[in-house]
N, CA, C and O of each residue as an XYZ file, in Angstrom:
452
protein
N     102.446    145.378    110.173
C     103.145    144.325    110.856
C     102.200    143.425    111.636
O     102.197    142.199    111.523
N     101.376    144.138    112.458
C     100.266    143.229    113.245
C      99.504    142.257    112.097
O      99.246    141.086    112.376
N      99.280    142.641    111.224
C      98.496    141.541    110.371
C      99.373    140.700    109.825
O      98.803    139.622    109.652
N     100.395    140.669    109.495
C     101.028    140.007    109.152
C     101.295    138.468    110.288
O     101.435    137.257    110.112
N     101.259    139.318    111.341
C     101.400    138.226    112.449
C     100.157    137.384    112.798
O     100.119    136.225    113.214
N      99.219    138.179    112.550
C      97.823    137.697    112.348
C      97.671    136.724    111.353
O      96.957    135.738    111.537
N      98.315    136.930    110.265
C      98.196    135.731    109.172
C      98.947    134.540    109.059
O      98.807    133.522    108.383
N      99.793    134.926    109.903
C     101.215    133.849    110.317
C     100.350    132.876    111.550
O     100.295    131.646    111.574
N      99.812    133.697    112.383
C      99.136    132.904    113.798
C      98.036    131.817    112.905
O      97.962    130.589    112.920
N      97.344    132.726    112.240
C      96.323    132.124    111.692
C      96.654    131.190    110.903
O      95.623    130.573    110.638
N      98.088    130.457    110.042
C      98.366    129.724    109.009
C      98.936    128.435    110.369
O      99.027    127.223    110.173
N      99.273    129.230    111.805
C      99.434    128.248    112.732
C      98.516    127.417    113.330
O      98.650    126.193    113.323
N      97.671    127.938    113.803
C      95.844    127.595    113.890
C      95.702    126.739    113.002
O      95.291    125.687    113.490
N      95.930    126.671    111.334
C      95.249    126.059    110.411
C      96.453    124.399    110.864
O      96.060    123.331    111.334
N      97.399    124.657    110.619
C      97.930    123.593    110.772
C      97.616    122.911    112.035
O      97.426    121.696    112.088
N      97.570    123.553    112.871
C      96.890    122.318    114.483
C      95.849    121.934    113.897
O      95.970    120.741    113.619
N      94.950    122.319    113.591
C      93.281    121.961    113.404
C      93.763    121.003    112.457
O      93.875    119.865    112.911
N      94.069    121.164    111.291
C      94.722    119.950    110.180
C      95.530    118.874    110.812
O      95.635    117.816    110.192
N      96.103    119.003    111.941
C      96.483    117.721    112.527
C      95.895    117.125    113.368
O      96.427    116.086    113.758
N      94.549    117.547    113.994
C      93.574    117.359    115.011
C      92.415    116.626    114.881
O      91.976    115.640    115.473
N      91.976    117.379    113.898
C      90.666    117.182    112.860
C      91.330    115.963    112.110
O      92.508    115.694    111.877
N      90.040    115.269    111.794
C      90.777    114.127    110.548
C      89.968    114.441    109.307
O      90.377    114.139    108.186
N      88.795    115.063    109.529
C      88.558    115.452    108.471
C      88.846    116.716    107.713
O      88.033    117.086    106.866
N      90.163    117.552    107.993
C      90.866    118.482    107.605
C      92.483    118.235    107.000
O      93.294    117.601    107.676
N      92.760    118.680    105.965
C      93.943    118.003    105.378
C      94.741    119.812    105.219
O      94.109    120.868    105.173
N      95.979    119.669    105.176
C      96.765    120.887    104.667
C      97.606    120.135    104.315
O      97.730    119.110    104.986
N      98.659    120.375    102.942
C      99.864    119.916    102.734
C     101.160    120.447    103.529
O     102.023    119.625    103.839
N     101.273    121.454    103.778
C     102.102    121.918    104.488
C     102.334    123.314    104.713
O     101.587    123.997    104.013
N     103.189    124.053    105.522
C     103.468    125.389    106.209
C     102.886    126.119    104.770
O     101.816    126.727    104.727
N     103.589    125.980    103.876
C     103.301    127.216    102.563
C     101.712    126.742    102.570
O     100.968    127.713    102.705
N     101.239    125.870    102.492
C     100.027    125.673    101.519
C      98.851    126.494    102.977
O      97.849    127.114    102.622
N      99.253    126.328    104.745
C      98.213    127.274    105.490
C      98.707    128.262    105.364
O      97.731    129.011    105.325
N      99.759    129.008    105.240
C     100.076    130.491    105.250
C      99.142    131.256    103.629
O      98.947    132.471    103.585
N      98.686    130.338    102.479
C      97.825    130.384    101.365
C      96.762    130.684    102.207
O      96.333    131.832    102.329
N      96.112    129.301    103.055
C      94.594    129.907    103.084
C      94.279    130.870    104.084
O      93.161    131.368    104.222
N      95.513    131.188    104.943
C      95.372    132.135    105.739
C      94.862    133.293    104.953
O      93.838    133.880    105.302
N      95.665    133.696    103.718
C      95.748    134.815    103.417
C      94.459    134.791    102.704
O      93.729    135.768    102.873
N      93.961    133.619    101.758
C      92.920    133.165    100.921
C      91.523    133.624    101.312
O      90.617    134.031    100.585
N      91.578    133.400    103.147
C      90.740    133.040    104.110
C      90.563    134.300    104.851
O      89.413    134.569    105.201
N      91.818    135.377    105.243
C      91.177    136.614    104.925
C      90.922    137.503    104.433
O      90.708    138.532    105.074
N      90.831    137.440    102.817
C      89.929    138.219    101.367
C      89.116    137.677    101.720
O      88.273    138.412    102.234
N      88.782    136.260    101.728
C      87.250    136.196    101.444
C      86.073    136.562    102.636
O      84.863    136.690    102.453
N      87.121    136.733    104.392
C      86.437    137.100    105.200
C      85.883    138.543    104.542
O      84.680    138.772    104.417
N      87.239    139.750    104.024
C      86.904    140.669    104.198
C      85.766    141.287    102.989
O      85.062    142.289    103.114
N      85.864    139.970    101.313
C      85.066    140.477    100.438
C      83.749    139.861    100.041
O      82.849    140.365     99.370
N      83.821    138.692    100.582
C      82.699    137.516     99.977
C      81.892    137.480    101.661
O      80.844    138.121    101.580
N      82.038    137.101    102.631
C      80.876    137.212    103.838
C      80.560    138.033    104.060
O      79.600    137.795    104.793
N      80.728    139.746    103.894
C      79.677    140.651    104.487
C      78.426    140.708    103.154
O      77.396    141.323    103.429
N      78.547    140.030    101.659
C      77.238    139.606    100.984
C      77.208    138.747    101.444
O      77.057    139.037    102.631
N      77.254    137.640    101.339
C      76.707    136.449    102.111
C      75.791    136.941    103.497
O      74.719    136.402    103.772
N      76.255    137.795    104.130
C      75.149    137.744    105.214
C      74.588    138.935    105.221
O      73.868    139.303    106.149
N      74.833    139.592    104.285
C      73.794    140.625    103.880
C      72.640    139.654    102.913
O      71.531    140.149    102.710
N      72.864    138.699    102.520
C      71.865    137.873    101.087
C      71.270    136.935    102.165
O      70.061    136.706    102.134
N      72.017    136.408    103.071
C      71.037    135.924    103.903
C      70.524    136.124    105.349
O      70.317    135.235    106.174
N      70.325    137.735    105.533
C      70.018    138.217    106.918
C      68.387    137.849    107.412
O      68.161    137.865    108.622
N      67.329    137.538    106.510
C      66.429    137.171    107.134
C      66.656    135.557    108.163
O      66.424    135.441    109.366
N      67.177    134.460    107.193
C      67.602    133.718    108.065
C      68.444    133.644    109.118
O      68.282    132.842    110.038
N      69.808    134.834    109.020
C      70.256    134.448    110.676
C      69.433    135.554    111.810
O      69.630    135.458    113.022
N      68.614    136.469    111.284
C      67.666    136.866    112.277
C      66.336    135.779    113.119
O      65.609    135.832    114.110
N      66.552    135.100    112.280
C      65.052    134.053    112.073
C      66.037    132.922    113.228
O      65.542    132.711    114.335
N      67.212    132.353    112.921
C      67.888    131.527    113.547
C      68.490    132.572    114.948
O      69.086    131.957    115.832
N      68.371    133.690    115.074
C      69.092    134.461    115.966
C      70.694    133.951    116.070
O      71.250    133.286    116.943
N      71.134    134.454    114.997
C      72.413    134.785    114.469
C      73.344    133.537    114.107
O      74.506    133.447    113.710
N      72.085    132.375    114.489
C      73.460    130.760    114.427
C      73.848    130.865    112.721
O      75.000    130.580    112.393
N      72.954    131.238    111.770
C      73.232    130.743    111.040
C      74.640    131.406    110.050
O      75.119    131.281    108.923
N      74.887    132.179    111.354
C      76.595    132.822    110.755
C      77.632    131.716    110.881
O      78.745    131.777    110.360
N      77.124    130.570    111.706
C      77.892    129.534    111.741
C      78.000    128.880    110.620
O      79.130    128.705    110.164
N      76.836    128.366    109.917
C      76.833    128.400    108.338
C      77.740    128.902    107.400
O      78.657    128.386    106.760
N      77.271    130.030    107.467
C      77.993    130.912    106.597
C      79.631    130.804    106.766
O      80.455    130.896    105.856
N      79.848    130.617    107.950
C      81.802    130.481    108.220
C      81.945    128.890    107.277
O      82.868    128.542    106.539
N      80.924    128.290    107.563
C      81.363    126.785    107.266
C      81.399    126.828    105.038
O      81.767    125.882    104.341
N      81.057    127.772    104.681
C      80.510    127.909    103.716
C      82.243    128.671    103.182
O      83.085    128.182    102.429
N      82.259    129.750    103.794
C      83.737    130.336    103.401
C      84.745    128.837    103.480
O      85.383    128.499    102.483
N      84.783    128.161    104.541
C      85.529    127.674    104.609
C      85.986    126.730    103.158
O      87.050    126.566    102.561
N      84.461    126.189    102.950
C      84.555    125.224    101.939
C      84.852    126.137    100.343
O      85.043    125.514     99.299
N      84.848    127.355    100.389
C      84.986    127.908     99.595
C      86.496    127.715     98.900
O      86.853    127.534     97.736
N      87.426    127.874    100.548
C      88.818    128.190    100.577
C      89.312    126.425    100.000
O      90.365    126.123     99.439
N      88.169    125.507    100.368
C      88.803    124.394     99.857
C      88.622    123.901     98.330
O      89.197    122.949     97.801
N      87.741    124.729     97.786
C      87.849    124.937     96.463
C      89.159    125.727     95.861
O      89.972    125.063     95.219
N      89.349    126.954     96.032
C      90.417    127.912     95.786
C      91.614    126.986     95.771
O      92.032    126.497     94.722
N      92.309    126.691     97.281
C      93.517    126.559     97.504
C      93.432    125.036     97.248
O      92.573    124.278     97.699
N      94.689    124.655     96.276
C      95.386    123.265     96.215
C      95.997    122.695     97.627
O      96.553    123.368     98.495
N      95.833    121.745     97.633
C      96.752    121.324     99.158
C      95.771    121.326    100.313
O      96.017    120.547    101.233
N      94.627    122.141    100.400
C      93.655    122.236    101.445
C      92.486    121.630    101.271
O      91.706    121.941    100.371
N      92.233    120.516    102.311
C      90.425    120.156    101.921
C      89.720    119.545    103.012
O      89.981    118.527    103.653
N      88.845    120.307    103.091
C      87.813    119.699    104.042
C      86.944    119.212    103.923
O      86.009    119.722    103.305
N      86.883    117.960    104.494
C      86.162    116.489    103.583
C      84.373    116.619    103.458
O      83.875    115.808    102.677
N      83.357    117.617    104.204
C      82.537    117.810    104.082
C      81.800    118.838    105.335
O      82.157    119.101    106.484
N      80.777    119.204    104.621
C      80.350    120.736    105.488
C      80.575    120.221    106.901
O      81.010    121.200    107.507
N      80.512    119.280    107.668
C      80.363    119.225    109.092
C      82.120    119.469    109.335
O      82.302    120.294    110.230
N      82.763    119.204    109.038
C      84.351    119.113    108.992
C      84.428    120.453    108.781
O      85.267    120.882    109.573
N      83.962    121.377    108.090
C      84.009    122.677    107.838
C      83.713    123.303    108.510
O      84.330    124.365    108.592
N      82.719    123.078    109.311
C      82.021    123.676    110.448
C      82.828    123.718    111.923
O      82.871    124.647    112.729
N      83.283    122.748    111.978
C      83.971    121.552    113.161
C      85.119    122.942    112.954
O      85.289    123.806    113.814
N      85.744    122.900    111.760
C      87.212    123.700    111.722
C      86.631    125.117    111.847
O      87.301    125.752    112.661
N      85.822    125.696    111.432
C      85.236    127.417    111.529
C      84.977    127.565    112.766
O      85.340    128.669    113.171
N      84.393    126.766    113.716
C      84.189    126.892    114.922
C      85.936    126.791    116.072
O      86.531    127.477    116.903
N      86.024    125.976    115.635
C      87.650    125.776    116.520
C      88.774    126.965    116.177
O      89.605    127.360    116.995
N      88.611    127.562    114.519
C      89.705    127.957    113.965
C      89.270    129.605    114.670
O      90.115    130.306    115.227
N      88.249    129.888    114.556
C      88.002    131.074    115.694
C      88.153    131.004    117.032
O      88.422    132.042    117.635
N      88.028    129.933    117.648
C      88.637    129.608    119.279
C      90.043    130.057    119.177
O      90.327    131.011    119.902
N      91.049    129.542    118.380
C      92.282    129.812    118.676
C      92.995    130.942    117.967
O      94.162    131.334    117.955
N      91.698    131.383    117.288
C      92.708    133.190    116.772
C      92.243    134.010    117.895
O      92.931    134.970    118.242
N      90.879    133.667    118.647
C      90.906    134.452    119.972
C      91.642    134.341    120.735
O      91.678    135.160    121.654
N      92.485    133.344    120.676
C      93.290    133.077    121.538
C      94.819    133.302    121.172
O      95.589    133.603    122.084
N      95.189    133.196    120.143
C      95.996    134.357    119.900
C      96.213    135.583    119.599
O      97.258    136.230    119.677
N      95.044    135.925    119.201
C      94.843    137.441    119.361
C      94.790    138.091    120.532
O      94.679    139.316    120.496
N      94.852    137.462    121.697
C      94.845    137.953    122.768
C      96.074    137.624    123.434
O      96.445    138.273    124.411
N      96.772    136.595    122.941
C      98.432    136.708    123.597
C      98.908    137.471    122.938
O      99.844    138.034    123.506
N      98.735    137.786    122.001
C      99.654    138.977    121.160
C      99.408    140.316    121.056
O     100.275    141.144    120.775
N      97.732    140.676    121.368
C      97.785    141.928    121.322
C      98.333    142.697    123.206
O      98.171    142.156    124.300
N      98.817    143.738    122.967
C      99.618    144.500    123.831
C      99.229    145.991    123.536
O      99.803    146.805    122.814
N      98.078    146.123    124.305
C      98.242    148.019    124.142
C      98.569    148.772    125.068
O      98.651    149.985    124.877
């Protein structure tokens, strides 16, 4: 159930940032509740290679270049999903950086232990 709400918060997140951002587009509720879900497979199967393939550089950058790497999933998800696109890596970046501000931030109104 918690993830589920997690993916629901997170398809909410996507839509603010898509109305915020101008260089972020979503078609609508169905098409972020997609990259929510899109967005966490590829957190959980495609970035721990990615930063296992490139750990000399974010040691070398002292860890920024995981910022990269988010901006990189992101653009991934705008390949995958129809309806979603982010007009270029800085827009990608812009949204990976913000779109983690506000799942911390709902992850923390919602969690209750």
């Amino acid at each position: 159930m918690k993830m589920i709400i997690k993916l629901l918060l997170t398809a909410v997140a996507v839509v603010i940032l898509a109305n915020v951002l101008p260089g972020i587009s979503v078609d609508g509720y169905v098409t972020a509740i997609i990259v929510a879900v899109v967005l966490a497979l590829l957190n959980f199967l495609v970035k721990p290679i990615l930063v296992l393939l490139t750990l000399p550089a974010t040691i070398l950058t002292l860890g920024l270049f995981l910022l990269v790497i988010n901006a990189i999933v992101i653009l991934i998800v705008d390949y995958l999903v129809q309806g979603f696109a982010a007009e270029n890596f800085w827009w990608a970046l812009i949204f990976s950086l913000l779109l983690t501000i506000l799942q911390s931030i709902f992850n923390a109104l919602v969690t209750t232990d």
